[in-house]
VOBAKOL-561244 format. One record per residue (C-alpha): x, y, z; residue in one letter. Coordinates in nm, 3 decimals. Layout:
N
{r {X Y Z} a} ...
***
This chain:
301
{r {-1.480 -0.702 0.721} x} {r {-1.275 -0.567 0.409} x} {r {-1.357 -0.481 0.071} x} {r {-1.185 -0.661 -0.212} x} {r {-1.165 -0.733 -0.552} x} {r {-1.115 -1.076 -0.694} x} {r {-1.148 -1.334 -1.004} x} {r {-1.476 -1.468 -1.066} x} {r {-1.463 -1.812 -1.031} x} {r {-1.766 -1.874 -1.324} x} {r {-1.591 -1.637 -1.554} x} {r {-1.265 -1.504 -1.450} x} {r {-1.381 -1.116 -1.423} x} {r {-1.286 -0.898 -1.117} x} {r {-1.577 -0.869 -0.862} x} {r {-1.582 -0.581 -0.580} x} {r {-1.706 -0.807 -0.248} x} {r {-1.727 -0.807 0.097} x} {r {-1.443 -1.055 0.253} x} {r {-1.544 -1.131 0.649} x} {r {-1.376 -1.406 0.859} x} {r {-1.022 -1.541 0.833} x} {r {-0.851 -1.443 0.493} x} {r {-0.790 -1.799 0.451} x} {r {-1.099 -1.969 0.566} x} {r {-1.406 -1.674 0.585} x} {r {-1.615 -1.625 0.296} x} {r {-1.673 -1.350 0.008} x} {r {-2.009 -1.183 -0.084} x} {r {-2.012 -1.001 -0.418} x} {r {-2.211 -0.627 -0.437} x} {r {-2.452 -0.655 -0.676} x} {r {-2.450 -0.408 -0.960} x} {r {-2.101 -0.283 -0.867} x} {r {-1.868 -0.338 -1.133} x} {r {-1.515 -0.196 -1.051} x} {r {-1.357 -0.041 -0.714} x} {r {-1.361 0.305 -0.915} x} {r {-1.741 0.268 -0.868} x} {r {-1.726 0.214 -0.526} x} {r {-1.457 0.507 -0.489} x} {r {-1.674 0.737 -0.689} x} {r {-1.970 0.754 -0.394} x} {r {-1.996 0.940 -0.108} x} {r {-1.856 0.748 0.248} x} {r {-2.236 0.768 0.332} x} {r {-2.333 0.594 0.026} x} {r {-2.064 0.367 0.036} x} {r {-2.148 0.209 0.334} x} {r {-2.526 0.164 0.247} x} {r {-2.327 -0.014 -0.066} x} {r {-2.170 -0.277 0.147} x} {r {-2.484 -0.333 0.339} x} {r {-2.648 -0.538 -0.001} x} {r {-2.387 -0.769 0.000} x} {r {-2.516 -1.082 -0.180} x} {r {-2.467 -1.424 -0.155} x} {r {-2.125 -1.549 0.065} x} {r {-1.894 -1.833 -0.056} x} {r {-1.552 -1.971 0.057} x} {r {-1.260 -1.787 0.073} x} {r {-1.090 -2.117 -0.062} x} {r {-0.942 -2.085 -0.392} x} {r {-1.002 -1.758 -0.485} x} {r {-0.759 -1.503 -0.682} x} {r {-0.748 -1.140 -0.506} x} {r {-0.627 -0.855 -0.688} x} {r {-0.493 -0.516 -0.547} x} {r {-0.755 -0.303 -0.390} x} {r {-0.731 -0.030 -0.680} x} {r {-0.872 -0.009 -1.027} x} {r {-0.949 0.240 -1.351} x} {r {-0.793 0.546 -1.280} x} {r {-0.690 0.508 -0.915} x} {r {-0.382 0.598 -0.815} x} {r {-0.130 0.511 -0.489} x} {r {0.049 0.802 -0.395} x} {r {0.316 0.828 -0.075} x} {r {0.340 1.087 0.204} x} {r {0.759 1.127 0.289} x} {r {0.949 1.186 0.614} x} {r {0.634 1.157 0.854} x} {r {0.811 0.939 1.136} x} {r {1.071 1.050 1.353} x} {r {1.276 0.713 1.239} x} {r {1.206 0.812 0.863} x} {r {1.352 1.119 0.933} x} {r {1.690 0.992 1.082} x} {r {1.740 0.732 0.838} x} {r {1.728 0.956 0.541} x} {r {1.949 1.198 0.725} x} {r {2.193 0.946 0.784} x} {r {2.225 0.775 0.425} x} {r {2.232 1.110 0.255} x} {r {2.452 1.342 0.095} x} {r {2.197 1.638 0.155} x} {r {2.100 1.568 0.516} x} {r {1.949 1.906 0.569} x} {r {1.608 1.898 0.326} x} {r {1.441 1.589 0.526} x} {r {1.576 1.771 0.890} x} {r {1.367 2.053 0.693} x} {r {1.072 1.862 0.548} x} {r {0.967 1.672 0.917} x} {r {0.872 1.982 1.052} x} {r {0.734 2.177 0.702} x} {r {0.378 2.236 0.720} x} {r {0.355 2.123 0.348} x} {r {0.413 1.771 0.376} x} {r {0.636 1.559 0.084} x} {r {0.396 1.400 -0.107} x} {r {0.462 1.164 -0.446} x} {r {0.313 0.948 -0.673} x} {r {0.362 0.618 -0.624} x} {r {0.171 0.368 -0.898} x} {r {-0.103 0.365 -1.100} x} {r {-0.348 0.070 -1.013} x} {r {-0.220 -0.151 -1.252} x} {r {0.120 -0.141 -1.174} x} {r {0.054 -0.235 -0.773} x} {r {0.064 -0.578 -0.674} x} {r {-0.096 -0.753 -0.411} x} {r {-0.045 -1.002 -0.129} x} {r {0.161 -1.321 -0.244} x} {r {0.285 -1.176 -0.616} x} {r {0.661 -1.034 -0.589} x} {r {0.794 -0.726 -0.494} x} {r {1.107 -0.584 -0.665} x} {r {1.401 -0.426 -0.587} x} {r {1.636 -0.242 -0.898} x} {r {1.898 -0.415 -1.021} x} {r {2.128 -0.127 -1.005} x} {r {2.065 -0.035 -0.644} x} {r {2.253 -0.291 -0.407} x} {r {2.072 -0.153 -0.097} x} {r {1.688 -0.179 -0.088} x} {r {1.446 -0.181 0.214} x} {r {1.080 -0.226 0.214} x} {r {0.895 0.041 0.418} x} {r {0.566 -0.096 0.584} x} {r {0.302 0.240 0.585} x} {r {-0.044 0.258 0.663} x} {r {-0.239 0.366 0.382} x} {r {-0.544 0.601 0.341} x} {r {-0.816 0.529 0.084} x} {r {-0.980 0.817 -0.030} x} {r {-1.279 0.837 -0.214} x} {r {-1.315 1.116 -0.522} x} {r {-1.494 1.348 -0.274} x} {r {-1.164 1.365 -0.051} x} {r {-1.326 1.184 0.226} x} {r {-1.119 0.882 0.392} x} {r {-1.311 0.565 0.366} x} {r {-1.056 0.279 0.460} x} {r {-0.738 0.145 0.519} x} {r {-0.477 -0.099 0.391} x} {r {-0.160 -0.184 0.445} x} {r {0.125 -0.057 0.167} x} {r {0.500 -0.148 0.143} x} {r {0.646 0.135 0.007} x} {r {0.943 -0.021 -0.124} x} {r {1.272 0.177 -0.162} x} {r {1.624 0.186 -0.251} x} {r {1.809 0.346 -0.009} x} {r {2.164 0.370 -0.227} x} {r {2.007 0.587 -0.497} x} {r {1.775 0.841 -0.256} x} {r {2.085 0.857 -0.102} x} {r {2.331 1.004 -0.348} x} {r {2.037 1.301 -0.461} x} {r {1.735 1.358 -0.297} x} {r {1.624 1.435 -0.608} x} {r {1.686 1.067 -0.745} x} {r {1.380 1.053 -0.509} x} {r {1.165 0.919 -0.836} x} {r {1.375 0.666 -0.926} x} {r {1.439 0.521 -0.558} x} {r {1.076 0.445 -0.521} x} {r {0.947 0.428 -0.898} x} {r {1.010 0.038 -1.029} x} {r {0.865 -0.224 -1.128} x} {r {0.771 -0.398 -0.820} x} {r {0.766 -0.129 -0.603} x} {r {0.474 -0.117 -0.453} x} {r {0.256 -0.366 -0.304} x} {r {-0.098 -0.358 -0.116} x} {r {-0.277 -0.613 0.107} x} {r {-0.559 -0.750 -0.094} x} {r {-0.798 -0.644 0.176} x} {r {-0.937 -0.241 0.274} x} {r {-1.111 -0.222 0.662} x} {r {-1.340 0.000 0.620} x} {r {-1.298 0.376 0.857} x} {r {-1.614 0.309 1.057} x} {r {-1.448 -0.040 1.184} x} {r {-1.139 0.126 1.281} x} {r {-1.167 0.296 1.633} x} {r {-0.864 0.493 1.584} x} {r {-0.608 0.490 1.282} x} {r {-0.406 0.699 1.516} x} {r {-0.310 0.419 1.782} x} {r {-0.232 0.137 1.517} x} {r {0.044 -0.112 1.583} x} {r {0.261 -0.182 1.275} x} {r {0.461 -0.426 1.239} x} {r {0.779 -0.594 0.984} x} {r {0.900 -0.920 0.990} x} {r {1.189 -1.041 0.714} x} {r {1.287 -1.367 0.667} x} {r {1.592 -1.527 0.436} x} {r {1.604 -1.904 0.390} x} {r {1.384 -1.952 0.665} x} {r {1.550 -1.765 0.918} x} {r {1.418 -1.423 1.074} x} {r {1.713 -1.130 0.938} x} {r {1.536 -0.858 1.098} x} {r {1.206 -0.720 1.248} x} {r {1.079 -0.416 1.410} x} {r {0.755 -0.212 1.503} x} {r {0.597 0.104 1.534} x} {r {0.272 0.292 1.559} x} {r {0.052 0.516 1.409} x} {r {0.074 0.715 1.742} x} {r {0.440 0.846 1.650} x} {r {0.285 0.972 1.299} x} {r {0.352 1.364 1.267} x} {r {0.106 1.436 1.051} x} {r {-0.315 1.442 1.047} x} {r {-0.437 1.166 0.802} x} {r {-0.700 1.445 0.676} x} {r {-0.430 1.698 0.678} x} {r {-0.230 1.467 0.413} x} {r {-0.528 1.368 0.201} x} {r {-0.680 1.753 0.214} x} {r {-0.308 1.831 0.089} x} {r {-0.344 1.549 -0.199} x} {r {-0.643 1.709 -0.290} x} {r {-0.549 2.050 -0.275} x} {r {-0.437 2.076 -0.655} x} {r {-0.549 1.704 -0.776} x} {r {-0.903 1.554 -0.890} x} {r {-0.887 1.169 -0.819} x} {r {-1.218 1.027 -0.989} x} {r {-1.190 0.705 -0.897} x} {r {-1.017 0.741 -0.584} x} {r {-0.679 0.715 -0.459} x} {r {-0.501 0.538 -0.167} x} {r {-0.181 0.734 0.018} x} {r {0.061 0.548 0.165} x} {r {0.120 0.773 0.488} x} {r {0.501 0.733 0.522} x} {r {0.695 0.466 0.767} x} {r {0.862 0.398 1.110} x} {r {1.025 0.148 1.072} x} {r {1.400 0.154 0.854} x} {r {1.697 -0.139 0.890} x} {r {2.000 -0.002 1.007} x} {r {2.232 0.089 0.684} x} {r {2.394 -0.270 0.710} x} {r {2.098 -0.425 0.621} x} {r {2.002 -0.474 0.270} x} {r {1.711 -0.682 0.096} x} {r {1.830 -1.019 -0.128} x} {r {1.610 -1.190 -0.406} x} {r {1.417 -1.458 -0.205} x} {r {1.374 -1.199 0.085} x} {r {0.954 -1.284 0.264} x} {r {0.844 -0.952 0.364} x} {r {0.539 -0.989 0.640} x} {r {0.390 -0.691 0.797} x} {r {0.085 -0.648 0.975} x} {r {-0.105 -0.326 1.100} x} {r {-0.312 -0.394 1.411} x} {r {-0.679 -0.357 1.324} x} {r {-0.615 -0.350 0.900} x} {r {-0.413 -0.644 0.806} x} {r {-0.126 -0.823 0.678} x} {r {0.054 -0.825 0.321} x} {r {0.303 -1.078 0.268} x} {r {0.543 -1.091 -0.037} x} {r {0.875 -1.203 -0.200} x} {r {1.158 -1.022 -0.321} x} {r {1.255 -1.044 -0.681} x} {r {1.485 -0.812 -0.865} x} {r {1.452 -0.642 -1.193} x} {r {1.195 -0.570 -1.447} x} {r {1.125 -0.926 -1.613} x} {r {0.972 -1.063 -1.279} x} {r {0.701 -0.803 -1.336} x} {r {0.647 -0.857 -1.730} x} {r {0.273 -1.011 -1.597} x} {r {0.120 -0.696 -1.455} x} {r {0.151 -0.531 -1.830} x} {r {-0.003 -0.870 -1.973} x} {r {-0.227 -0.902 -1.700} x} {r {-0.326 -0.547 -1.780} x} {r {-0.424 -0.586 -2.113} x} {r {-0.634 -0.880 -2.057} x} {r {-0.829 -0.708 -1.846} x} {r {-0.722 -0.875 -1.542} x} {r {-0.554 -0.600 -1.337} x} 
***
């Protein structure tokens, strides 16, 4: 079972529902009464799950539109350097290697904003890469959803996409390496906590392909994750109110070697055991992304 949000097929607004079965061939109950996901985020994990449990009526998956899992004022935000790997990459591509050797082992964690809802996008739209980077990975991270009350109520799975030339020259060109338009994508789908037996023994895995061909792959787990998932959302918390939720991407394992670089046309797959899979294709620059500021307006996003 997930939670998602998608296009009305009488009317075209976005409907919180209740997705079971096969993504492509299960079937979608709407919650009646419930009007946004910032609704849904706003009640207590207790509440939320007596929510689910008046699911209405179920129709076909088949030729529906699904829209990220975050609305209103929700926001995706990114933990940093939380995997051993993480931690060598960034040490090797940067000028400053010390402050991530540093930051693996801090007990505050690195923690930055990554989106506001309506700039995420979702399974099948683009992803983006800068035009004046010339080395950008994606960076496949389970993410937390939190409700308002800091309690974690799901998971999804987040690409975190970066650009490894920029980080590189500054740490602090930290906000532009992972700020674009683009940047960061979410499978449509969030499996609820009490159907995941442990978030801490996930598989996670990243397949890329170019013109058809597999360019490179890897996996990791949840199990070589340094930090508590409470521990990073208590942190979020600490000195932030998130009223209608917020989802944390909770940092990756998995980094190409430095020869590797994303291309326009890239398909990024990766799938987190238990959660599910987000699937996208690279574009580059801003004007791929013109729709989520239309879509926005119109009251789609």
């Amino acid at each position: 079972m997930h939670l998602v949000r998608y296009l009305s097929p009488v009317d075209g607004r976005p409907i919180p529902g209740v997705r079971t079965g096969d993504p492509e061939s299960g079937t979608v109950a709407p919650l009646p009464g419930v009007n946004s996901f910032a609704e849904l985020l706003r009640l207590t994990r207790e509440e939320l799950q007596a929510e689910v449990d008046k699911a209405g009526e179920a129709l076909p998956v088949a030729g529906l539109s699904f829209l990220p899992p975050i609305d209103g004022r929700g926001e995706v935000w990114c933990a940093g350097v939380t995997y051993e790997r993480s931690r060598g990459a960034r040490m090797e591509e940067s000028s400053e290697q010390s402050v991530y050797d540093k930051v693996y082992t801090a007990d505050r964690p690195e923690l930055f904003q990554k989106a506001p809802a309506w700039r995420v996008v979702v399974d099948g739209e683009p992803v983006g890469i800068r035009s004046d980077s010339g080395h950008d990975v994606p960076e496949p991270e389970l993410a937390v959803v939190a409700n308002s009350h800091g309690e974690i109520v799901g998971f999804t799975v987040c690409n975190d996409m970066s650009s490894r030339s920029i980080e590189g020259v500054n740490p602090l060109y930290v906000p532009q390496a992972k700020l674009f338009a683009g940047g960061c994508a979410l499978a449509a789908g969030i499996r609820p906590v009490w159907e995941v037996a442990d978030p801490k023994k996930l598989g996670i895995d990243l397949v890329i392909r170019r013109g058809g061909d597999e360019v490179f792959s890897g996996t990791t787990s949840t199990e070589k994750l340094v930090r508590e998932l409470q521990d990073l959302i208590d942190a979020l918390f600490l000195p932030n109110d998130f009223p209608d939720g917020v989802i944390l991407a909770t940092g990756t394992g998995i980094v190409p070697e430095l020869d590797f670089a994303l291309a326009a046309g890239d398909i990024i797959t990766i799938t987190i055991d238990e959660v599910g899979t987000l699937t996208n294709t690279v574009a580059v620059g801003r004007e791929p992304f013109e729709f989520l500021a239309t879509n926005n307006l119109e009251g789609l996003r």
